[in-house]
N, C-alpha and C positions, 0 to 999 in steps of 0.2 A: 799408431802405437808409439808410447813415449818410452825410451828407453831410461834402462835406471842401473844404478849400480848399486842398490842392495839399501842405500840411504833414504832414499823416499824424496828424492830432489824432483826429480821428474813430473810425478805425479801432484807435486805440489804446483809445479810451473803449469802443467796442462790445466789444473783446475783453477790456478791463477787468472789463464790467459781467458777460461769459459766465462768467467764470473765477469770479467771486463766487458766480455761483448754482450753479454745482456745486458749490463746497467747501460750500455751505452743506447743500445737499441728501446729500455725502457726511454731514457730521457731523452732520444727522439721523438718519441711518441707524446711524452709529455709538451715535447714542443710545437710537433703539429698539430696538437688537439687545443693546445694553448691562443695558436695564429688561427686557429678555423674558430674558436670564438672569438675572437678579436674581428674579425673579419665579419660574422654575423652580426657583434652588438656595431661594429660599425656602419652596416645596412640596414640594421634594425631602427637608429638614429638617423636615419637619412632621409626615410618612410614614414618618421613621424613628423620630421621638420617639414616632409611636401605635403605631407595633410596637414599640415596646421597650416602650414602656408597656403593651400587650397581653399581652406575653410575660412583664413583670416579675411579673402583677396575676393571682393564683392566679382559676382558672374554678369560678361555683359547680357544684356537683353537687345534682341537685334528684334525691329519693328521692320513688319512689311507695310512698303511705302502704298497705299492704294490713291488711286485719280479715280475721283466721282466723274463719269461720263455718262451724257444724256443719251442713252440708248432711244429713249421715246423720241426725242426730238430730233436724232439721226435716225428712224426710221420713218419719220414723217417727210424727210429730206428727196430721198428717193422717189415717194409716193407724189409730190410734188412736182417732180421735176419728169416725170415720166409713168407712173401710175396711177395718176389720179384721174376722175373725172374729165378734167380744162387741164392737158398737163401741159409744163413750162416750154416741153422738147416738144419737134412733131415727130412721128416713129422713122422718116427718112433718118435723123439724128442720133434717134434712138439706135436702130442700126450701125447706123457710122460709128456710135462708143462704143457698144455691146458684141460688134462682128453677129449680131442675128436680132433676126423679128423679135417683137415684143411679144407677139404671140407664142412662139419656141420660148423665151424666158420664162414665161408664166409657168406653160408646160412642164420645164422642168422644174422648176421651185415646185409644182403642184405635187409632182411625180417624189419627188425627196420629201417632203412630208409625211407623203402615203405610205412611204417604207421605211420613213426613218426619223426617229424621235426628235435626235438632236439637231435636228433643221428645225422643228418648231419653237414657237415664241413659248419662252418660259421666266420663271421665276425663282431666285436664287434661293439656299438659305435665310436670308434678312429678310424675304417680299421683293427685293428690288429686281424690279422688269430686266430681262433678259436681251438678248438679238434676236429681229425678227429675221425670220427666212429672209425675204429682200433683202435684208443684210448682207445676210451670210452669201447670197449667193452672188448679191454684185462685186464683192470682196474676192470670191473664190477665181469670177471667168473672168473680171479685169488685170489679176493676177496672174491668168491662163494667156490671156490675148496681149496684154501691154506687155509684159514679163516684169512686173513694178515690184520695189520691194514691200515687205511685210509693213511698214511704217509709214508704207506712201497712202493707206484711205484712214489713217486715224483722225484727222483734221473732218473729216465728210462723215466717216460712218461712225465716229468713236469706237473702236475697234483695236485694243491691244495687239501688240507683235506675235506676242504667242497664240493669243486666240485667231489671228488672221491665218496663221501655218496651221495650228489646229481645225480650222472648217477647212482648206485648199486639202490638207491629204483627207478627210472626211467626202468633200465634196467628186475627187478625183475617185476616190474608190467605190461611191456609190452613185456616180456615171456609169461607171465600168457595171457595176453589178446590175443596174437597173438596163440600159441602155445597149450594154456590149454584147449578149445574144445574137439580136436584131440588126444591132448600126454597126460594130465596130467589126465586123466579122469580112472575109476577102472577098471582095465584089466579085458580081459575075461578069463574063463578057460582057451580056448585056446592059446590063448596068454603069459600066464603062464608058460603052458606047452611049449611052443616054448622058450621061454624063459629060462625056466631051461636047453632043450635040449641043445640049443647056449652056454650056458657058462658052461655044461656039457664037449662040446666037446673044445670047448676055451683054458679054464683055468683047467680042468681035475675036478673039484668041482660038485658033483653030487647034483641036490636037494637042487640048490642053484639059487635065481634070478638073483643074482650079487650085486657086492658093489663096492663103489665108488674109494677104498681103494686098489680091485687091479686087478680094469678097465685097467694097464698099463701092466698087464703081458703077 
């Protein structure tokens, strides 16, 4: 309440003092509304200079590098040198690379065909000949038994890094799924004992099941 003394001073001063604070609160509002478009057309300008400059600034094109590798004639390599007819190795040799018979290799090459597509020889997109199973699988168990890296049979099998890791978990998981029922399961006593006796009388090692290390003696 303004007080007055009968002259009307008061009342003019409270209404004075209202009037002030709204203009002023108006012409803040004119300010903030003023800096909030400023602030838009100057984002709005920023967005068109990165698209024109987007638009102006050719896009690079990145090419995959590909290496034509004679798949035919790295699978004829192998066949040669251990599957063929006259082959180059005798199978004592054969053993000694492979840590097992040439007869168990076949086996299993035969066995992963029967159950599984991607071990057999196929053809890309383009026509161009694939990997044959011998491929794939001398790639898989020399990478099991030497512990080689992925780029140590590219010279031999022409065999990319990623494709070599791609058959080794392929080949690993359908061992297990074909194989691991039967083979990979806890021997019996029996079995044990057979077992020791066989490489008792083998390798001259009594009381021993065997080891991978010297499976070739």
């Amino acid at each position: 309440m303004w007080a007055s003394d009968g002259s009307g001073s008061g009342l003019g001063f409270g209404w004075s003092w209202a009037w002030k604070k709204d203009s002023d609160e108006e012409y803040q509002q004119l300010i903030d509304g003023a800096f909030d478009a400023l602030v838009e057309e100057v984002q709005r300008e920023a967005e068109e200079e990165a698209k024109q400059e987007a638009a102006a600034k050719p896009r690079s094109i990145h090419h995959q590098r590909t290496i034509c590798r004679d798949h035919a004639g790295a699978h004829q390599l192998p066949m040669d040198d251990y599957f063929g007819d006259n082959p180059r190795y005798t199978p004592e040799i054969f053993r000694q690379r492979f840590r097992m018979s040439q007869r168990l290799f076949i086996h299993i090459a035969a066995s992963l065909v029967g159950w599984y597509r991607c071990f057999t020889l196929r053809r890309d997109a383009c026509g161009r000949i694939g990997l044959s199973t011998y491929q794939k699988c001398t790639s898989a168990i020399r990478q099991l038994f030497y512990a080689d890296p992925a780029d140590m049979v590219y010279e031999y099998l022409q065999m990319g890094e990623t494709t070599v890791v791609q058959v080794l978990r392929q080949f690993c998981k359908s061992i297990q799924d074909i194989f691991g029922p039967e083979y990979l399961g806890k021997l019996s006593d029996f079995e044990c004992h057979r077992l020791i006796d066989i490489h008792e009388r083998v390798h001259g090692f009594p009381v021993m099941l065997g080891s991978i290390d010297c499976m070739h003696w």
